[in-house]
N, C-alpha and C positions, 0 to 999 in steps of 0.2 A: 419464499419459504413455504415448504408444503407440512404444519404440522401436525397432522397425525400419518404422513407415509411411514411411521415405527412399529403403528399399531394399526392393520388395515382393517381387521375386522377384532370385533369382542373376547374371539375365543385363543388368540394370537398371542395373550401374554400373560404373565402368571400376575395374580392379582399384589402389588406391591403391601400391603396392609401392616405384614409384618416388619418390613421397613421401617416402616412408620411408627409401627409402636416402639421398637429401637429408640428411633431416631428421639418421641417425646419421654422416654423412659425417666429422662432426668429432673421433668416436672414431678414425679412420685418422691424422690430424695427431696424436693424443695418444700414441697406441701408435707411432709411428713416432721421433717425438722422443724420447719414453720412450727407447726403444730405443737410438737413436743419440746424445743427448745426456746419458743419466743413466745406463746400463746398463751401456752398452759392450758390446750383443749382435756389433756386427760386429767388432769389434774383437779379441774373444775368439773368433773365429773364421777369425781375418786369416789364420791357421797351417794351417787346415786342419778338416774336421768333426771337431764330438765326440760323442762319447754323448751322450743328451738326459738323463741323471741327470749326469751329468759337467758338461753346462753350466747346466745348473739347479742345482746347487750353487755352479757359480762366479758365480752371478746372485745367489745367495742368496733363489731364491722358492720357496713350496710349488707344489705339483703344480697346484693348481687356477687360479692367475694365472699361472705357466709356460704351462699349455696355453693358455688364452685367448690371450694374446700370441703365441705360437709357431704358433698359429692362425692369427691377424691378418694375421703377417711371410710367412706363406708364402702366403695369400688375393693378398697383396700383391706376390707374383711376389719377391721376396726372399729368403726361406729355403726348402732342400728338408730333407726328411726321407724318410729308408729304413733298412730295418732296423735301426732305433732308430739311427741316426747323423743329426744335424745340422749341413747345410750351408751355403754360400751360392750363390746364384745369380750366371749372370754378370754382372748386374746390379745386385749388391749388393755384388761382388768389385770392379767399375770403378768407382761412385760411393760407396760406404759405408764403404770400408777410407780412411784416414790418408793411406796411404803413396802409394795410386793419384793419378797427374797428373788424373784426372777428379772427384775427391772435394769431393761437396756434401754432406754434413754438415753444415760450419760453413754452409751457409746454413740447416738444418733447426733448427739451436741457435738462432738469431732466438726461435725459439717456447720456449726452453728454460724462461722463467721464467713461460708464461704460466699463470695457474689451474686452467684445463683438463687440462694439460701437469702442471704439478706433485700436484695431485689424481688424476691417474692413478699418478702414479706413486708416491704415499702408498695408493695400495688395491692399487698390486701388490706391494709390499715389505710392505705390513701382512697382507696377505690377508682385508682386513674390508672393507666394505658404507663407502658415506658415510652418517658420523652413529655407526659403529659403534663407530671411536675413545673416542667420549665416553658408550657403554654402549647407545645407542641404535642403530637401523637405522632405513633412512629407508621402506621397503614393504613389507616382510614379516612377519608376527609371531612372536615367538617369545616363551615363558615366562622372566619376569624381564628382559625387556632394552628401554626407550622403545622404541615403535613409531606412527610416524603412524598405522599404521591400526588406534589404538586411543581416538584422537581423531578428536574428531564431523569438526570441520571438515577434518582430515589425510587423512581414510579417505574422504570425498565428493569431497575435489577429487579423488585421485587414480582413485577408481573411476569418477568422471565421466570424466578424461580418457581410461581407456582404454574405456571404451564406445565412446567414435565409431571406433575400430578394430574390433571387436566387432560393430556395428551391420553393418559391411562384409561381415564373415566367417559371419557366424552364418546368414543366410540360406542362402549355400554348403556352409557344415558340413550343415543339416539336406535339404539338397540331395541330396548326395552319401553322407549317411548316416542311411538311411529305417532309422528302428525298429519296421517294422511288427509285433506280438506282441511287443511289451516291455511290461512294466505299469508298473515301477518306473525313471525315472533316479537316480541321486542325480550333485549336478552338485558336485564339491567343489571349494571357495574359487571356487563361481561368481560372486562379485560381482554386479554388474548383476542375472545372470540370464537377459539377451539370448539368451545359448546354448540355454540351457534353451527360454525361448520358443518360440524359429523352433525347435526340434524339437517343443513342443509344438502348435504349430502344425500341423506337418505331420504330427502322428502322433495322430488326436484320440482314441484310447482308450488313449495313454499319460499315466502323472503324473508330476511330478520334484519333489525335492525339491532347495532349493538350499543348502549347506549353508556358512557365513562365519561370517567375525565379526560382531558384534551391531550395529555401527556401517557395516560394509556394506553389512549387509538393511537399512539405515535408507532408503537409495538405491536397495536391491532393492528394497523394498516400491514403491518411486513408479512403477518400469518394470510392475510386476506387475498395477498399475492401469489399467485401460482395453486390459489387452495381448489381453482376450478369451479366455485363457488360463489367470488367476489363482484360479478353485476346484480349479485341478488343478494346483497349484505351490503347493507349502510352502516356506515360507522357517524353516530352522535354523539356530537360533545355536549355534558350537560352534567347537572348536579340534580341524582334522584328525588332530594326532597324539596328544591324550590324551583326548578326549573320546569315546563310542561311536558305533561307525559306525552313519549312518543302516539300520535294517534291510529287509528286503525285496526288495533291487535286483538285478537283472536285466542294469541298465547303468549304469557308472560311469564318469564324463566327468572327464577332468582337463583341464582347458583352458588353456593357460601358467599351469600353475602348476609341473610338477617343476624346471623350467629357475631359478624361485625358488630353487634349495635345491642343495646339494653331495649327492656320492652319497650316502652316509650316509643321508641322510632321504630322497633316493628310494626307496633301497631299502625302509626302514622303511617309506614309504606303499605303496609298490605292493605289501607282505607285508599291509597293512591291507586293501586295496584285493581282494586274493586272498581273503585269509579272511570278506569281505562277502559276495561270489558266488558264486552253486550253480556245482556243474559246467555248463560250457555258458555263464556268463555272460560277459558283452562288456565288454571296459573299452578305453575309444576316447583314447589319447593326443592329444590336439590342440595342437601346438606346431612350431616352426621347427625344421631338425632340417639340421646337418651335415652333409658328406661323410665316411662313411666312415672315409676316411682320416685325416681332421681338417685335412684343407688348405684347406679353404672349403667353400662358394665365399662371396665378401668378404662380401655383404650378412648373412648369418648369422655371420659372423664379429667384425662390427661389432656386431651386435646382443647376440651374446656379449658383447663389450664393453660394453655399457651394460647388461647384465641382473648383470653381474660388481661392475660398480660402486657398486651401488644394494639387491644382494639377493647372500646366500649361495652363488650358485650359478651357471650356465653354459647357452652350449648345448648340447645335445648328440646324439651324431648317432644312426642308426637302429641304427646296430651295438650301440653301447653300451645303449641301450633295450632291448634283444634280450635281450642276456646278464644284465640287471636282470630283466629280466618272465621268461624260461627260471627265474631262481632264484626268482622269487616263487609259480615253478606256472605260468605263462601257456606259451601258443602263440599264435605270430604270425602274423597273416594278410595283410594287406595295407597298405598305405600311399598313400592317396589324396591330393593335394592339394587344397585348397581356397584361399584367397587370403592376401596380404600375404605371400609366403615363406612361410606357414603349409600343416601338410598334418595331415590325423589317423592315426595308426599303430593298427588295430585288435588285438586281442589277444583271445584267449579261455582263460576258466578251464576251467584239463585238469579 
């Protein structure tokens, strides 16, 4: 299987983005119902802004499904936030309050009882993953807890499915970020591989190794075949945060994978991820990344939303990657984009 002969070079395909946003469109009706028919975010605000720990307490959510949502609602031209005070918009003041002659709510509670609508708002008041409830998580792995991608057929379908996003990007990643004098990648929780690839592709006296679970490389191994590429790409089985880090590496790829996980375990990997690399080496975040300020923009905000519902963790924006890789030892250099909402944030070890 050769997978990117679809995409040979960057400029070959139209960038999918808008797809995408399609495709997550339906997280905006959940978070917004949420909101107004189960929460009572505008309602609790009819009086006037509060502190964002103040109304996250009167929510009763942790900090990590607070943000998401509070995310969403201001992407969504509905709430403001400054200097830790949140508000509403006058937009949110005229149709979202009770009391307003303009007030549609009751038509947004139509949706109140749908699955979608209600599974949201069982993983914002839980703060757990679907599947998490009942011990397991549905994509991520983690020690002692059910994980599809610990099952043959669990870990193929879904590593299949996100290849053909992958397929898209990975050309452009290796595009825009030539490893010329790198000997070593290690490409961790590569899945596929794809990434790996189209760098190895374009960088022929480098090797990478791709470092998953044993049931990933199963689908690694098939892309590996025919890629042209495959005497210089090792496939290891291992678990990123207790297993040892591949040694050698020069350049360490994280490819959506921190956005899997709550800060906690970023931090933890990117302190792994430091102590892998001589001084001088590159570790290239590759992920969707916020504004800033955490107010959008919606497409990443949505996406948050379904990386929220599904896996441990969020998006998150460049600032916060900053102040994570500052404490792991890194320096930040630039932030390139490359395609679907996706950009890579380069970093180097002081």
């Amino acid at each position: 299987m050769d997978p990117l002969t679809t995409v040979p070079t960057a400029a070959s395909a139209l960038d999918p983005a808008l797809l995408f946003e399609h495709f997550r469109g339906s997280f905006a009706t959940e978070l917004l119902v949420a909101a107004t028919a189960h929460l009572g975010v505008f309602r609790l605000l009819a009086d006037g802004a509060l502190q964002s720990e103040v109304l996250r307490g009167k929510l009763g959510l942790e900090a990590r499904p607070f943000r998401v949502l509070i995310t969403a609602l201001r992407a969504m031209g509905t709430l403001t936030e400054s200097a830790d005070q949140i508000g509403m918009t006058p937009m949110a003041a005229t149709h979202l309050v009770s009391s307003s002659p303009y007030f549609v709510g009751d038509y947004f509670s139509l949706a109140a009882g749908s699955p979608g609508v209600l599974s949201m708002v069982e993983r914002l008041r839980t703060n757990r993953p679907a599947g998490g409830d009942s011990g397991g998580v549905a994509f991520i792995y983690r020690e002692g807890m059910v994980s599809a991608m610990e099952a043959e057929a669990g870990a193929r379908f879904f590593t299949l499915a996100l290849s053909g996003r992958a397929r898209n990007v990975a050309p452009v990643l290796a595009e825009q970020m030539p490893l010329a004098g790198a000997g070593l990648l290690v490409d961790v929780g590569g899945g596929t591989g794809v990434y790996s690839i189209a760098l190895l592709r374009a960088t022929p006296e480098l090797r990478a190794v791709v470092w998953d679970r044993p049931e990933v490389l199963r689908v690694a191994a098939e892309f590996a075949s025919g890629s042209g590429v495959a005497e210089r790409l090792e496939l290891r089985p291992g678990d990123m945060f207790r297993d040892p880090f591949p040694s050698g590496a020069d350049v360490v790829l994280l490819s959506n994978i921190l956005h899997d996980w709550d800060e906690n375990e970023c931090r933890e990997l990117l302190a792994r991820c430091a102590a892998a690399l001589p001084s001088g080496g590159r570790l290239l975040i590759h992920d969707v990344f916020l504004d800033d300020d955490l107010g959008g923009p919606l497409p990443i905000a949505l996406y948050s939303a379904a990386l929220f519902s599904v896996t441990e963790g969020r998006a998150y924006s460049v600032a916060e990657y900053r102040a994570m890789l500052v404490e792991a030892g890194f320096g930040v250099t630039q932030v390139v984009p490359t395609r679907v909402h996706c950009g890579v944030l380069v970093a180097v070890r002081k």
